[in-house]
C-alpha positions as CSV (number, residue, x, y, z in Angstrom):
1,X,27.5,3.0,-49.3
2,X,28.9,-0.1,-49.8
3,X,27.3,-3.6,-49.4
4,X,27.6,-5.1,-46.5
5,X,26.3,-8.5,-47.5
6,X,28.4,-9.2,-50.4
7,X,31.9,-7.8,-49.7
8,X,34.6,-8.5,-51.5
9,X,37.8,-9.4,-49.1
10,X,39.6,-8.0,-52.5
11,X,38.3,-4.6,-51.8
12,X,38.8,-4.8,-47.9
13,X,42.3,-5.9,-49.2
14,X,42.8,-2.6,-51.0
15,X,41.6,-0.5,-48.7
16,X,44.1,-2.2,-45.9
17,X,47.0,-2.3,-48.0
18,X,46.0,2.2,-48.9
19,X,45.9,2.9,-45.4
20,X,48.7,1.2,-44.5
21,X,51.0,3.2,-47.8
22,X,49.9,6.0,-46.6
23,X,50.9,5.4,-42.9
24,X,54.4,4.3,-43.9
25,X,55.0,7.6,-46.1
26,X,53.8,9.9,-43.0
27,X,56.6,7.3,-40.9
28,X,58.9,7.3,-43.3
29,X,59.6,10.6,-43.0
30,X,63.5,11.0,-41.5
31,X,63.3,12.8,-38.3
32,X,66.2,13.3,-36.5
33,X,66.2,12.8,-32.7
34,X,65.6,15.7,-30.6
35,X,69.2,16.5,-28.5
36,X,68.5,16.6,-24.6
37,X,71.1,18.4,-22.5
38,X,71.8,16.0,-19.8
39,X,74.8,17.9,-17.6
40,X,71.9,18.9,-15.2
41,X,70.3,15.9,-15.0
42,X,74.3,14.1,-14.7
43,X,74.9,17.0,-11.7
44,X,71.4,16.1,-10.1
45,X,72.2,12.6,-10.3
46,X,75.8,13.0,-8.2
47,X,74.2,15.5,-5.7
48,X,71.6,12.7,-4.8
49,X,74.6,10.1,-4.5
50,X,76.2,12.5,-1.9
51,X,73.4,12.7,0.0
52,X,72.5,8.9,-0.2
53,X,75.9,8.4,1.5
54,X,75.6,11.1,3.8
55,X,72.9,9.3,4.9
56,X,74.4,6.1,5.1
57,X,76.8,7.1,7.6
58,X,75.8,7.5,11.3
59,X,76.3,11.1,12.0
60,X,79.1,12.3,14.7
61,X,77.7,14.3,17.4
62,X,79.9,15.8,20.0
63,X,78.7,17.5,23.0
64,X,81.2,19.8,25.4
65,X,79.3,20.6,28.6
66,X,81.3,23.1,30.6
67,X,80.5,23.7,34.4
68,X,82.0,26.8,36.2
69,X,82.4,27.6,39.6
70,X,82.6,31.0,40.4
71,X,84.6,30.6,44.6
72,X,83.7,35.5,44.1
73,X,80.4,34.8,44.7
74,X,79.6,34.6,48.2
75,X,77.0,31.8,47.8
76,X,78.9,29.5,46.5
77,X,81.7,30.0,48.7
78,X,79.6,29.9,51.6
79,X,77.8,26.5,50.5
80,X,81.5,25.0,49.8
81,X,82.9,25.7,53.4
82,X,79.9,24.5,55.0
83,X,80.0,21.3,53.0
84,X,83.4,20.5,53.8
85,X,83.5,21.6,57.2
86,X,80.5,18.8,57.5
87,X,81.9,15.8,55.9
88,X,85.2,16.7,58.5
89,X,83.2,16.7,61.3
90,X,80.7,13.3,60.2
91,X,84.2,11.9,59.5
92,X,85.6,12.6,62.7
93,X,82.2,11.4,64.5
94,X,82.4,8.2,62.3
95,X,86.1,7.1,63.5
96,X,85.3,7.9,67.2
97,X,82.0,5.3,66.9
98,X,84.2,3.0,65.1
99,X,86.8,3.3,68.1
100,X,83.8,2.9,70.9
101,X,82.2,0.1,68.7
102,X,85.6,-1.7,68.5
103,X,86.1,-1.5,72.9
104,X,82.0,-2.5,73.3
105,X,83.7,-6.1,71.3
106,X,86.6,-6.2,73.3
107,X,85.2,-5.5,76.4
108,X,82.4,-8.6,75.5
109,X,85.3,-10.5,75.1
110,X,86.8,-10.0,78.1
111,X,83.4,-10.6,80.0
112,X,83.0,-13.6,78.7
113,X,86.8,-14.8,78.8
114,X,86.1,-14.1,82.8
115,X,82.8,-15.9,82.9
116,X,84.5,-19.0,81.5
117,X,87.3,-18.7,83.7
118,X,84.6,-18.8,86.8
119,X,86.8,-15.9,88.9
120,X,89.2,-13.1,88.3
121,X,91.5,-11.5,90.2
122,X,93.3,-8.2,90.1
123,X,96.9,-9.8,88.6
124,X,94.7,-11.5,86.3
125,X,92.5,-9.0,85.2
126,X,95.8,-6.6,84.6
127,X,97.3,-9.4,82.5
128,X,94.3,-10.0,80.6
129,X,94.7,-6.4,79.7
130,X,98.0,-6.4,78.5
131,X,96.5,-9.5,76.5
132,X,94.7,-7.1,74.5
133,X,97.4,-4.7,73.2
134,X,98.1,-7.9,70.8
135,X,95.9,-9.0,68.2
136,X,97.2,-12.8,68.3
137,X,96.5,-12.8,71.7
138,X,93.0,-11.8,70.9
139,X,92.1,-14.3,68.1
140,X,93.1,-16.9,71.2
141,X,91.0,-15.6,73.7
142,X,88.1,-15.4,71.2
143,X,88.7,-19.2,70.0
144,X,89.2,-20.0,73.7
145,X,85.6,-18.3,74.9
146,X,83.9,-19.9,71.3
147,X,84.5,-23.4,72.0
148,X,83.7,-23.2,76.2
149,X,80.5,-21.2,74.8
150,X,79.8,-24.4,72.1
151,X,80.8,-27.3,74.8
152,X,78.4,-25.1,77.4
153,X,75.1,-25.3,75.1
154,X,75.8,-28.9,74.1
């Protein structure tokens, strides 16, 4: 055992300067590096690029939708006659409200034109008709009535 008390930093200098000799001739010792294949690890590397810029770029996505009408089945022929026969007949029903709609104005015009005029007579009422086959004619008649109408309620 060695005394604790009374040590001699010589001695602890010996045994440092032992250890460390011995250290350096276990370290010393040439080793060559070990060789490490790397072509898998340099072909992992480039497939992870390739998918890093696959993913980068926003994907294309096509859709084709394709609708068929099949006129052999009787179904769908039957559906598409009915439909068009409809909107033909709504059309036709529309243009002959339009033409009604258009003689209900006309013929308010033309009560009113007579109102302002205070009294009709046959002649007149004949010309005013003729009036009516003209459409400047009309936009006179309808300014005419307007202002009586505005000079009446003022």
């Amino acid at each position: 055992m060695v005394n604790t008390n009374k040590m001699d930093v010589s001695t602890v200098y010996e045994m440092f300067e032992e250890i460390n000799s011995k250290l350096n001739k276990h370290t010393n010792v040439p080793t060559e590096p070990a060789q490490v294949d790397m072509t898998t690890v340099n072909n992992l590397a480039e497939k992870l690029e390739n998918v890093m810029e696959g993913v980068k770029k926003p994907a294309k996505v096509e859709h084709h939708h394709r609708h068929t009408i099949d006129i052999r089945s009787s179904k769908v022929f039957l559906s598409l006659t009915i439909m068009a026969l409809t909107i033909l007949g709504l059309s036709y029903f529309i243009g002959e409200q339009r033409k009604s709609i258009g003689q209900y104005k006309e013929n308010d015009l033309k009560y009113r034109y007579i109102k302002m005029q205070g009294q009709i007579s046959e002649k007149n009422l004949y010309r005013l008709e003729e009036q009516f086959q003209y459409g400047d004619s009309i936009k006179i008649i309808r300014r005419q009535v307007e202002e009586y109408e505005k000079s009446v309620k003022e």
